[in-house]
N, C-alpha and C positions, 0 to 999 in steps of 0.2 A: 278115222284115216281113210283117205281114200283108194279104195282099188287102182291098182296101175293101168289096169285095163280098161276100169270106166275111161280114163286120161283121154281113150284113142274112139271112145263114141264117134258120131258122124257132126254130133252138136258140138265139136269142139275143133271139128277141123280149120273152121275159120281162126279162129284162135291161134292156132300154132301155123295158120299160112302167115297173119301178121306179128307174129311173133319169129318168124323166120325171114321173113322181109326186112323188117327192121334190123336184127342181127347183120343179115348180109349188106344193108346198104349203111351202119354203122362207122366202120373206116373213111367216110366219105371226109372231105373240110367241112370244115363246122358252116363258113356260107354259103357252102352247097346245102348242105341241110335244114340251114334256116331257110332258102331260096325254097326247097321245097314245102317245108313245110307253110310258109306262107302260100304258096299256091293249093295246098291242099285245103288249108281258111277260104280259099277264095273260093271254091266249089262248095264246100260244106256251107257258110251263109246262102248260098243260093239254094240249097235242098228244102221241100217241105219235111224236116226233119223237126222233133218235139224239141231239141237242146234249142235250134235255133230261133224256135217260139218263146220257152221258157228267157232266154237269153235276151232276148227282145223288151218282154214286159216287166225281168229285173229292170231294164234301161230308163225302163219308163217309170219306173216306182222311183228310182234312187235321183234319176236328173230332169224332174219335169221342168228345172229352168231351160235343158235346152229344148231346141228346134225338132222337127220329127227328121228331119235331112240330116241334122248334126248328132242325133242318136244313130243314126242308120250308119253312118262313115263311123261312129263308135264298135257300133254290132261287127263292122266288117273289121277293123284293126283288131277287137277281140278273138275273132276266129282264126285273124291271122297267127294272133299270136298262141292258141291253141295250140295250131298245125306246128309252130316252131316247138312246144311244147312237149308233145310228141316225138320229137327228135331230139328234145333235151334227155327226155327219160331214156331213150335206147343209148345215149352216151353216158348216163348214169346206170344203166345196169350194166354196158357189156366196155365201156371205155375205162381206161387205165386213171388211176390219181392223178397222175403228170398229166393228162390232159386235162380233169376236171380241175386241178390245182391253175393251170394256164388258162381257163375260162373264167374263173372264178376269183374273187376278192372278199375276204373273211372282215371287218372291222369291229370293233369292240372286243378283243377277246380278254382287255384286262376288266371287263365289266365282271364276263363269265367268272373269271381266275377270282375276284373280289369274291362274289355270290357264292364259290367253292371253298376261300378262305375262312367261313362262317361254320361248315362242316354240315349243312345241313342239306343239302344239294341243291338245282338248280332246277327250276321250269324253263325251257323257250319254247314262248308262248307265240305260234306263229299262225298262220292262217291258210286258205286253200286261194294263192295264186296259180295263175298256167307255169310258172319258175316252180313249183312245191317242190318237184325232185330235183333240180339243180340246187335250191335252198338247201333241203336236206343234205344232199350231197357236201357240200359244200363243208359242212360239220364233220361230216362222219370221214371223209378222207380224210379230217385233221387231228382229231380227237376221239377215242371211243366214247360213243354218244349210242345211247338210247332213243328210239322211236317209237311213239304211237301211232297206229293205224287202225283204220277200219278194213276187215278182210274183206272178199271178195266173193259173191256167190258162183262166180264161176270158177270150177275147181281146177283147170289148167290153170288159170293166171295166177289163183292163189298159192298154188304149191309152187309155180315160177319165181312170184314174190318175197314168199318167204325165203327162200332158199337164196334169193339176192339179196335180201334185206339182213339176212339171217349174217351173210358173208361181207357185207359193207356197215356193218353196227355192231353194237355189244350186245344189244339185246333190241327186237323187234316184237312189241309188245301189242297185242290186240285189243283194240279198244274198250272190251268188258273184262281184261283183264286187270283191274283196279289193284290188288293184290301185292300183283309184280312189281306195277309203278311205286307204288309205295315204300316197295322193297328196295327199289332202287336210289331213289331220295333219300330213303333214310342212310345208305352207304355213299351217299352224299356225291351222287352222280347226279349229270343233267339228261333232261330229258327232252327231249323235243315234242311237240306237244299243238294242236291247231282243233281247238272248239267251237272254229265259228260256225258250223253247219245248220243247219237244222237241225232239232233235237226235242224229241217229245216224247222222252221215257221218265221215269224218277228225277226231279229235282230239277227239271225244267222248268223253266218264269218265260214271260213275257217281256222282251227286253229290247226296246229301240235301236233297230240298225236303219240310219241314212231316214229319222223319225219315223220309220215305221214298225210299230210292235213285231216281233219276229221268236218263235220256239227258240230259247236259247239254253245252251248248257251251263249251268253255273257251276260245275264243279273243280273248277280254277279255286273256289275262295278254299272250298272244303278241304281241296289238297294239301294248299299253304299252308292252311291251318295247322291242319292233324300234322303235317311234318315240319314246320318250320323252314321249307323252299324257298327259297326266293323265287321271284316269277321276273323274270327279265325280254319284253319284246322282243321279237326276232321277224323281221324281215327281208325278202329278198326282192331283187330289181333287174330285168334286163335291159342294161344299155343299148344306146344307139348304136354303139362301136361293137354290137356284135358277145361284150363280153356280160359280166352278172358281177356285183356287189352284193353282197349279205352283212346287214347290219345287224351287231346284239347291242339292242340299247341296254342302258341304265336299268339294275331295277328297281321297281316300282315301291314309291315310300307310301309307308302306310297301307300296306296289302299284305295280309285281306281285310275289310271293312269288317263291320257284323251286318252288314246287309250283301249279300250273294248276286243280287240282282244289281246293285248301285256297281259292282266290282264289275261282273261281267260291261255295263254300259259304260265303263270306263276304258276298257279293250276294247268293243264295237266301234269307238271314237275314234280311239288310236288305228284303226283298220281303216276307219273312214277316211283318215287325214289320211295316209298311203296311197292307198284309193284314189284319192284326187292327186295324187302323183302320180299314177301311171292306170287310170280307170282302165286300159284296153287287159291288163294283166290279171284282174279278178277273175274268180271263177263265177261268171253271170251264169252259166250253164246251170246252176243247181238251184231247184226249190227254195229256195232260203227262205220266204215267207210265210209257210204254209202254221196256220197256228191249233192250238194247243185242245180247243173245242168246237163244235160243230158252226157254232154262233160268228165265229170267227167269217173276215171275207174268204174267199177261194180265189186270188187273182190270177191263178193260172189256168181254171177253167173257165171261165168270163171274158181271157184274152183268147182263148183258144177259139170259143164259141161266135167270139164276133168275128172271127178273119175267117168262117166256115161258109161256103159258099149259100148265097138263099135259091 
């Protein structure tokens, strides 16, 4: 547990000045908010900043059919859509149902209701778009729903997190808390759920995303298994008009395989086809390729090292 008073160190005052900025400019209209946050994309792609490098040579891994001009106007709607991102999440921590309910559109929920008819619970099996907390959201104001996260090394935000997550879900579950989830399938809840990251602990394969081998988690099949969950797709989209869809697809026949890697590349697919629905929403920001042993390429330090001045 963390001391209260470490909270107020000097290393965390930034932390809680954007953490109190946000709060206060909050009440704002939502196109005011989207307004800003796209201008704050618009700054942030112009920084010599590492997201916007790492971000960059996603672009170029995943679309070498396009143009270097047609990636670059990619890179920039991506940041945009970051920056609105950021002001999705301050309306999902500190804004009311009614409003998230009025941003937001739920479909599939007789998929869910079906997958819960079975008794054995459900996975939504989602991924890390710039929407992640409006998607989540989007559940948890409708249904007590369970989430998995990864926590946070920084102790202000985490204890911020939890303590919202803790009050907007049934249970907010930490990613090596395997245990709980378990615990919670088996009483035949659903859970929210997004493995696509990078992942190079126990039980990690090498697993094709956008053809290129990528650390992947496969502990999607192992879940299913052990509990008998359904695993049902769950994506989210932000509209032109300002508002968000959340779709729960169908679940998945014939999951889990006996092979854990074939299961996983089967979700990677299903991300990819979204992806090419709305590529500026992915989170390009993150590592994603980095792989499993030394042998492996480095394509984020190779892209770093050419753009480095001779």
């Amino acid at each position: 547990m963390t001391n209260k008073l470490t909270l107020l160190h000097p290393r965390y005052w930034g932390t809680w000045l954007a953490l109190g900025t946000l709060r206060a400019i909050t009440p704002l209209p939502y196109p005011v908010l989207a307004w800003l946050g796209r201008r704050i994309g618009d700054v942030a792609v112009r920084l010599p900043l590492s997201f916007v490098r790492i971000a960059r040579r996603n672009l170029e891994l995943c679309f070498p059919d396009l143009s270097p001009a047609e990636r670059e106007r990619l890179l920039k709607e991506h940041f945009r859509s970051v920056g609105v991102g950021l002001f999705e999440t301050a309306i999902c921590w500190w804004g009311s149902y009614a409003r998230i309910h009025r941003l937001t559109r739920l479909e599939g929920e007789e998929h869910l209701d079906a997958a819960l008819a079975r008794g054995r619970g459900a996975i939504l099996l989602s991924a890390h778009f710039t929407t992640l907390e409006m998607g989540a959201a989007a559940i948890c104001t409708r249904r007590p729903t369970n989430i998995m996260y990864r926590p946070t090394r920084n102790a202000v935000l985490e204890r911020f997190l939890m303590r919202n997550r803790s009050r907007r879900t049934r249970r907010a579950i930490p990613r090596d808390d395997i245990r709980t989830l378990v615990s919670a399938l088996k009483e035949n809840e659903h859970v929210w759920y997004a493995p696509d990251q990078s992942y190079r602990k126990k039980g990690a394969q090498m697993v094709p995303f956008f053809g290129i081998p990528a650390a992947t988690n496969t502990a999607t099949s192992r879940l299913a298994r052990m509990t008998g969950a359904a695993v049902l797709p769950y994506f989210p989209e932000r509209l032109a008009c300002g508002r968000y869809v959340v779709r729960i697809l169908p679940a998945l026949e014939n999951f889990p395989s006996d092979d854990p890697a074939a299961d996983a590349l089967r979700f990677n697919e299903l991300i990819e086809a979204h992806i090419r629905r709305v590529p500026e929403q992915y989170l390009w920001i993150h590592r994603r390729f980095k792989g499993l042993t030394e042998d492996y390429p480095d394509y984020y330090r190779r892209a770093a090292a050419a753009r480095q001045p001779q």
